[in-house]
C-alpha positions in Angstrom: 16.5 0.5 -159.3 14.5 -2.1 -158.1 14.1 -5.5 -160.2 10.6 -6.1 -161.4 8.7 -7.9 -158.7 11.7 -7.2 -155.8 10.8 -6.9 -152.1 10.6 -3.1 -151.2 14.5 -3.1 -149.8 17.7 -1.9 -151.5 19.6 -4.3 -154.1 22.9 -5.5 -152.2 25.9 -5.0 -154.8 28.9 -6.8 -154.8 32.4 -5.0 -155.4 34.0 -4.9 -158.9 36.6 -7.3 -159.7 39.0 -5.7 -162.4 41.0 -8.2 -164.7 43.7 -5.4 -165.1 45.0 -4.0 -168.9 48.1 -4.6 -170.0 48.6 -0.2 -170.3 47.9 -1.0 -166.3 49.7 -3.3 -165.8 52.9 -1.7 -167.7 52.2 1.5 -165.7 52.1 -0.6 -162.3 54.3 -3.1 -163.5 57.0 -2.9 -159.9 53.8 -3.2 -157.5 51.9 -6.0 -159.3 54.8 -7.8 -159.4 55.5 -7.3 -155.4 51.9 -8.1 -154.6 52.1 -11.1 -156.7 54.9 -12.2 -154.3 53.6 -11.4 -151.7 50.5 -13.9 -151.7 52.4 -16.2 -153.5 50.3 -18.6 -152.2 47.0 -20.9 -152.8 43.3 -19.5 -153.4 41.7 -19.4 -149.7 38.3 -20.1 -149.5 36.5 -17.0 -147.8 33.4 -19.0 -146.8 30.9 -17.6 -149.8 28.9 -18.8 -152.3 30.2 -20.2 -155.8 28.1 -21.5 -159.0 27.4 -25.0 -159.3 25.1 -25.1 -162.3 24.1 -22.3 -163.4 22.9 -21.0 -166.8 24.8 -18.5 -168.6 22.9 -15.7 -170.8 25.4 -14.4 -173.7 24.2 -10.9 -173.9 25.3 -8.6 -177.0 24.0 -5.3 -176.0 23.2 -3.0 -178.8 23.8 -5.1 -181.8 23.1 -8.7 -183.3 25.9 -12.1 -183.5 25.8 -11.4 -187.1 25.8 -7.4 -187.3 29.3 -6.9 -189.0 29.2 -3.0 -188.5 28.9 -3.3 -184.8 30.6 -6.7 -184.5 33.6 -6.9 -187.5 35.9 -9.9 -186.6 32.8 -11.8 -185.3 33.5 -11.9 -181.6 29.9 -12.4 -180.0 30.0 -15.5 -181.9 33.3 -16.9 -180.9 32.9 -16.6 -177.3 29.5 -18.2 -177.7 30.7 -20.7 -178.9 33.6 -21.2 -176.1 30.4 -20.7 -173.4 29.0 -23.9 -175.2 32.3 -25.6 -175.2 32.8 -24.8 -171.5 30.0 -26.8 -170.6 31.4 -29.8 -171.0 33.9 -30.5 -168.1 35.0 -33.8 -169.3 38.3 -35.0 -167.1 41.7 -33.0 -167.8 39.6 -30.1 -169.8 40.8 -26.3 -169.1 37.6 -26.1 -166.9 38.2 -29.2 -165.0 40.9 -27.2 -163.1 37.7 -25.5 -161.2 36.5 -29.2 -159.7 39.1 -28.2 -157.2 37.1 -25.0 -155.3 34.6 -26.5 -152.8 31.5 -24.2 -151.2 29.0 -24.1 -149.0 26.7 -26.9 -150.6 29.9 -29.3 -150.0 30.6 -29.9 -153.9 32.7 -28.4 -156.3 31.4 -25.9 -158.9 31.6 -28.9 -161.3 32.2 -32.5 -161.2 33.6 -35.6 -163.7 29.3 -36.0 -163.6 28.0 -32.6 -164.3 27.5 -30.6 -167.3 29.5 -27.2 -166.9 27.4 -24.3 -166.1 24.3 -25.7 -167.6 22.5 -24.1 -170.4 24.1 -21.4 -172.4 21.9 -18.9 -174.6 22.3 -15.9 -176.4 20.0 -12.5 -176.2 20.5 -9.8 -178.0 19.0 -6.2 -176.9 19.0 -4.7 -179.9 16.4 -2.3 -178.4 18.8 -0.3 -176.1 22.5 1.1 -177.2 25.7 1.4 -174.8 25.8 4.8 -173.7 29.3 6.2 -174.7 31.6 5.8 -171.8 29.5 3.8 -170.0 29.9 3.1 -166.6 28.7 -0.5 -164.0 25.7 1.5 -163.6 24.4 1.3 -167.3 25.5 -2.8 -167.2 23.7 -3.0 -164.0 20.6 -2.0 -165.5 21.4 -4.1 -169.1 21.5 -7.0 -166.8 18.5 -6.3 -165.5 17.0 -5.8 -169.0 18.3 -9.0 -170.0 16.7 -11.0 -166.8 13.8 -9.6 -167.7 13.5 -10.6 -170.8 14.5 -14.6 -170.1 12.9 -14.6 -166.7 10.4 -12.3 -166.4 9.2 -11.4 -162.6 12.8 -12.4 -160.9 13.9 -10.6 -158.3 17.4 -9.8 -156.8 17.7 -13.1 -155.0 18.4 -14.6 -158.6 16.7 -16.6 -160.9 19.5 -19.3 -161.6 21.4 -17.3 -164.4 24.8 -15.5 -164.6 24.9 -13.1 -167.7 28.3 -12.5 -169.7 27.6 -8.8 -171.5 28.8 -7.8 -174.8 29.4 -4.3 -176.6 29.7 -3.5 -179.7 33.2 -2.1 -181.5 33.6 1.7 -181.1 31.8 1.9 -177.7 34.5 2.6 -174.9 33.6 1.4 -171.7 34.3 4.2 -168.9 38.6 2.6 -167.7 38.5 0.2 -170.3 42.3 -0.2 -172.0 43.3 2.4 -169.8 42.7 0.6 -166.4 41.0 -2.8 -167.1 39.9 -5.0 -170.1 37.3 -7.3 -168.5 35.0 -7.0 -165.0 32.8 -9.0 -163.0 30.5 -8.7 -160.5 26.7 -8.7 -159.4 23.2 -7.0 -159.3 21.6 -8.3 -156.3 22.3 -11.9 -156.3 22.6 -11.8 -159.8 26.6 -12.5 -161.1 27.4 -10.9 -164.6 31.1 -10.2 -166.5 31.5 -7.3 -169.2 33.7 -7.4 -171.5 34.1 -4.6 -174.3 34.8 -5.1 -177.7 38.4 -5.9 -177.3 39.5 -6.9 -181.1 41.9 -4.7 -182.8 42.8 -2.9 -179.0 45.8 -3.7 -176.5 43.1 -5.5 -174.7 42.5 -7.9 -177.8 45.9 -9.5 -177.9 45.8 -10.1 -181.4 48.0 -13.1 -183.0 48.8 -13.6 -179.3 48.2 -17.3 -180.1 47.1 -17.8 -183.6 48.1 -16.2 -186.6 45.7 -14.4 -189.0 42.3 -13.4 -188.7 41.7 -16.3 -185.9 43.8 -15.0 -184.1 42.6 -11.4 -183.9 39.8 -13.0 -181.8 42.5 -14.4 -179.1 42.2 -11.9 -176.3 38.2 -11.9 -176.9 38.4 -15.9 -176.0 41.2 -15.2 -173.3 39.1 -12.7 -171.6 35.7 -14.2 -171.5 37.5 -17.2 -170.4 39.4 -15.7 -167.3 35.9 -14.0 -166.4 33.8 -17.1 -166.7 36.1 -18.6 -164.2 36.1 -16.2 -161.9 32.0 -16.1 -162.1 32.3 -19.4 -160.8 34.9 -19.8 -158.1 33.9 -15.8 -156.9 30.7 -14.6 -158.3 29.9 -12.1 -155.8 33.4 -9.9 -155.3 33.6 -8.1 -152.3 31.0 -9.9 -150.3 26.6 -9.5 -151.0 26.0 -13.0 -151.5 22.9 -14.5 -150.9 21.5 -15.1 -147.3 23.5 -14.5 -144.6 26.4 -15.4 -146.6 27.7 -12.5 -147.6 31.3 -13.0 -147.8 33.4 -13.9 -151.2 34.1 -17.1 -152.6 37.9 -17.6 -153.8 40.9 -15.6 -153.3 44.3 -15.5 -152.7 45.8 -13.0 -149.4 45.8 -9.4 -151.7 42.2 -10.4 -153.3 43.5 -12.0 -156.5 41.3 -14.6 -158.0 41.7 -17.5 -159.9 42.1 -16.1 -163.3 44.2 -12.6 -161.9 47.0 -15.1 -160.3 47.6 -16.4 -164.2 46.9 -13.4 -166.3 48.2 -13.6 -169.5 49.3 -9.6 -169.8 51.4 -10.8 -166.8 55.2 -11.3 -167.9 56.2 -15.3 -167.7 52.1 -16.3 -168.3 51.9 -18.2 -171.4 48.7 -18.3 -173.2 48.3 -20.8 -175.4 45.2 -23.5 -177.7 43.0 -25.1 -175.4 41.0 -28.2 -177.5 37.7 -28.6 -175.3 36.0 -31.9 -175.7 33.5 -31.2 -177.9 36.3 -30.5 -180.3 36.7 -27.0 -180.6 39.7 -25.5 -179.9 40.0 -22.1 -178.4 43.0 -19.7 -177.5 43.2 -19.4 -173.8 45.1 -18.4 -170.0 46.2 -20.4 -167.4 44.0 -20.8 -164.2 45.3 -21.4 -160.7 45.9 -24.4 -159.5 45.9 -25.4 -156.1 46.5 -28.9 -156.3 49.8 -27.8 -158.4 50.6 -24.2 -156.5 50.5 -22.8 -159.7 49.3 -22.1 -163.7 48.2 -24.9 -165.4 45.8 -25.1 -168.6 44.6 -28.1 -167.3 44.1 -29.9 -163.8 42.7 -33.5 -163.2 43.5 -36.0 -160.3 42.5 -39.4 -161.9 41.0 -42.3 -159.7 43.9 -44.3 -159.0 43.2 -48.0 -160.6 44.1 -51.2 -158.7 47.2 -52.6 -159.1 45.7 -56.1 -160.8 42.4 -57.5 -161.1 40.8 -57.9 -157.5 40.1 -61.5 -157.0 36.7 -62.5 -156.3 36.0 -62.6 -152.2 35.1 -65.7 -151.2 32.9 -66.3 -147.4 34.4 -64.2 -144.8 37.1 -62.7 -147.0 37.3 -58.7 -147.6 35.7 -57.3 -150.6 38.5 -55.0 -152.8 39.8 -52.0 -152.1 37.9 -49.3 -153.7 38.8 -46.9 -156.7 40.5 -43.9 -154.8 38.3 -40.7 -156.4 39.6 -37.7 -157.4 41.6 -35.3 -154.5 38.4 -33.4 -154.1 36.0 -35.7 -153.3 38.3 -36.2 -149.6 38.9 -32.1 -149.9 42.6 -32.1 -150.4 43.4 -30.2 -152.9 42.1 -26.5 -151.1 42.8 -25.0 -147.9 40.4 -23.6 -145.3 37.3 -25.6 -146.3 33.9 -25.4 -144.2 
């Protein structure tokens, strides 16, 4: 299927990135844990594209926000409200950790200047209904829907939005608990993440962080978290980006991105309350460092002040040494940069 007003060639599709279940992970628990060693190292940059600013479409697909027989505990609302949060990427926030991953236009995804992945908004189809078991196939075409409907006439070189789709409770996604709890990928040019209604399931984590009724909602907040990430710093799995660009963005040696390497239905990975800076606070994973070769909920490099107040240069004297900018402003906190 073609998206409205598409040159007359096939859409390119991008691979599907799985973040793994815990029943998954349980089952393949011996050769996780020896591919995890055995990349043991940094996030590679593959020589792709990755988002800079890009707008974010909340999609709940088949139900309203406030619909509390398709959406009980309230998640469509929670992790709109952590897409808002995320946009603000103020030094030493969870989503600062991404400044690290440079890309072809020379910057990171985000910097101490730049406002997250721009504008987030909500749509909700309320006109179509997840097909039971459905497959990337029936998302494919809800993303298309949903571009569409906020940018009429786009085509599959994009139109400057990623899309994070949700489903409503009782709809079982064809793999979901039994293989994987959240994907991401992308229609054309066009990056999207699904993730299925994950409260009250293995997938959900419930009280993995909070007690209560809050924290029911912690694996919903987890997962749309770890996928957002990996939008970013991979959005097109597998290769299909745009141009003759068509290789992946970030990745460690065995393909695992930057939310994969910290999972939190890993053994060891902590999850824990992230505080954003708009004030909110939210239960979240660990992302990948490079800069610390490891998990951290948080990464920031601070400029490096001057030892005492520079005096003023007088005729013919040297002006002061400059403020030393973050690590990735002089690319050294990544490997394999172009």
């Amino acid at each position: 299927m073609l998206w409205l007003g598409a040159p007359e060639h096939p859409l390119l599709a991008s691979k599907i990135h799985y973040d793994y279940s815990p029943a998954y992970i349980v089952a393949h628990h011996t050769l996780m844990l020896a591919d995890a060693a055995a990349s043991g190292g940094n996030l590679v940059y593959r020589g792709g594209y990755i988002q800079h600013e890009s707008n974010l479409l909340v999609v709940t697909w088949g139900f309203s926000p406030n619909d509390k027989s398709r959406d009980p505990w309230g998640a469509a609302n929670r992790i709109l409200s952590l897409a808002e949060a995320a946009t603000n990427t103020a030094d030493g926030s969870w989503m600062y950790t991404l400044t690290q991953y440079d890309g072809l236009t020379g910057s990171p995804p985000f910097t101490t200047d730049a406002a997250g992945p721009g504008y987030v908004a909500e749509w909700s189809d309320t006109a179509s209904y997840p097909p039971a078991n459905y497959t990337n196939a029936d998302v494919q075409n809800e993303v298309i829907r949903a571009s569409n409907a906020v940018a009429p006439g786009s085509n599959p070189y994009g139109n400057g939005w990623d899309y994070l789709i949700l489903t409503p409770a009782g709809v079982v996604a064809n793999g979901f608990l039994s293989t994987w709890c959240g994907i991401h990928s992308a229609v054309g040019y066009t990056p999207y993440a699904v993730l299925p209604y994950a409260a009250g399931t293995s997938c959900g984590d419930s009280n993995a962080v909070n007690p209560g009724n809050l924290g029911m909602l912690d694996g919903a907040t987890i997962l749309a978290g770890h996928e957002l990430a990996e939008m970013i710093t991979d959005p097109y799995p597998g290769g299909a980006g745009p141009g003759p660009y068509s290789a992946t963005g970030w990745s460690d040696a065995n393909g695992n991105e930057i939310g994969d390497k910290c999972d939190w239905a890993q053994p060891g990975i902590q999850p824990g309350d992230v505080t954003f800076p708009n004030g909110q606070t939210f239960a979240m994973q660990p992302l990948w460092s490079n800069a610390s070769s490891g998990c951290a909920m948080n990464y920031y490099i601070p400029p490096v002040p001057p030892a005492s107040p520079p005096p003023t240069p007088g005729p013919g004297s040297p002006g002061p040494r400059p403020t030393i900018p973050p690590c990735w402003r002089f690319r050294a906190c990544a490997t394999n940069l172009p």
